[in-house]
C-alpha positions in Angstrom: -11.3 1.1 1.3 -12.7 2.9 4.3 -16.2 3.7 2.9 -16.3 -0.6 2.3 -15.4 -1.0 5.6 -17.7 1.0 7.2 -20.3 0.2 5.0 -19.8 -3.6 5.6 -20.4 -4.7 2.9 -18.4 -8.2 3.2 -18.1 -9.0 -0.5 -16.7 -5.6 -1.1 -13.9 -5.2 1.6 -12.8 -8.7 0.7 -12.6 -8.4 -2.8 -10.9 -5.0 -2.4 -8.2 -6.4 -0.3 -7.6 -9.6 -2.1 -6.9 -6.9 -5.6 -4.3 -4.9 -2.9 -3.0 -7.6 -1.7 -2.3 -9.7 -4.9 -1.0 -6.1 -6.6 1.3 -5.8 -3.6 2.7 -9.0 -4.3 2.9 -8.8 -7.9 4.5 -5.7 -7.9 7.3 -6.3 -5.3 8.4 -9.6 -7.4 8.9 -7.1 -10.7 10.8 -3.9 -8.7 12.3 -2.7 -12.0 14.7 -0.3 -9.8 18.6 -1.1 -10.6 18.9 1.7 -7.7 18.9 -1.1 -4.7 18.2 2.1 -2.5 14.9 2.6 -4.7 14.4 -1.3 -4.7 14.5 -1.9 -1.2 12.2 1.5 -0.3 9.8 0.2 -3.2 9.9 -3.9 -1.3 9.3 -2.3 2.0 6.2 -0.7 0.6 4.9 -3.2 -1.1 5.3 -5.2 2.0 3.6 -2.6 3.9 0.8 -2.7 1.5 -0.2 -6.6 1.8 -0.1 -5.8 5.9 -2.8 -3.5 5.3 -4.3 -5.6 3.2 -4.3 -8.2 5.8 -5.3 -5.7 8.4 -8.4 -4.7 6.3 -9.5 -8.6 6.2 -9.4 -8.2 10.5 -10.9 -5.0 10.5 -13.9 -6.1 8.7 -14.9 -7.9 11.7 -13.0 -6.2 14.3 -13.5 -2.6 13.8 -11.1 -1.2 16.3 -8.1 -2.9 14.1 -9.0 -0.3 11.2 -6.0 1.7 12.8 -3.6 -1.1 11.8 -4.7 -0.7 8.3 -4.3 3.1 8.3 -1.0 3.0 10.3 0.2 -0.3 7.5 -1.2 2.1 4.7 0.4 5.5 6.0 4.0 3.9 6.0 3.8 2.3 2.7 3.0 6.4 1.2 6.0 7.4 3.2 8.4 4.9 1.7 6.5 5.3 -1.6 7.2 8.8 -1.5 10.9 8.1 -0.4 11.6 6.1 -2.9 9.7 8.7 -5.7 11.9 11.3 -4.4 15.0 9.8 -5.4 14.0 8.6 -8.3 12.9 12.2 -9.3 16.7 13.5 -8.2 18.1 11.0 -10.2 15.7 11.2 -13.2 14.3 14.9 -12.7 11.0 13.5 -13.7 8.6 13.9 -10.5 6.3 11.0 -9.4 3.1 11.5 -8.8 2.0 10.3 -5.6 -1.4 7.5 -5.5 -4.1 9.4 -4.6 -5.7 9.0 -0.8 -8.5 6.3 -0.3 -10.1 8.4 2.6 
């Protein structure tokens, strides 16, 4: 995402941000958790992830609101990883984390 925005490349950010953002929403209507710890960590992720999607749309034209997508993308891997690591007490099988966009 970050080498789109700064490369500017219009058609790129928004089609990579639309793909987040309709993933985000698809994903949070099928939370196939019956752990409604898990659920809601996984929801408030997936919420996170369509404000950074949103966030990327702004930043394309207002560079200085890149920090709202990192800061909407940095809590979404928290509660991501929050809700992997109970899954992994409960399961013992580890999840592996998405890897960073940087």
């Amino acid at each position: 995402m970050d080498v789109a925005l700064i490369s500017k490349q219009t058609n790129a950010v928004q089609t990579t941000c639309s793909v987040m953002n309709n993933d985000a929403v698809a994903a949070n209507s099928n939370l196939p958790s019956p752990n409604s710890t898990v659920s809601l960590l996984l929801s408030n992720a997936y919420s996170q992830v369509g404000l950074a999607a949103n966030a990327c749309f702004v930043a394309l034209s207002r560079p200085s609101k890149l920090a709202s997508y990192r800061n909407r993308e940095h809590q979404a891997r928290s509660l991501f990883a929050e809700a992997g690591a109970i899954i992994q007490s409960v399961t013992g099988q580890k999840i592996a984390p998405a890897p960073t966009q940087h």
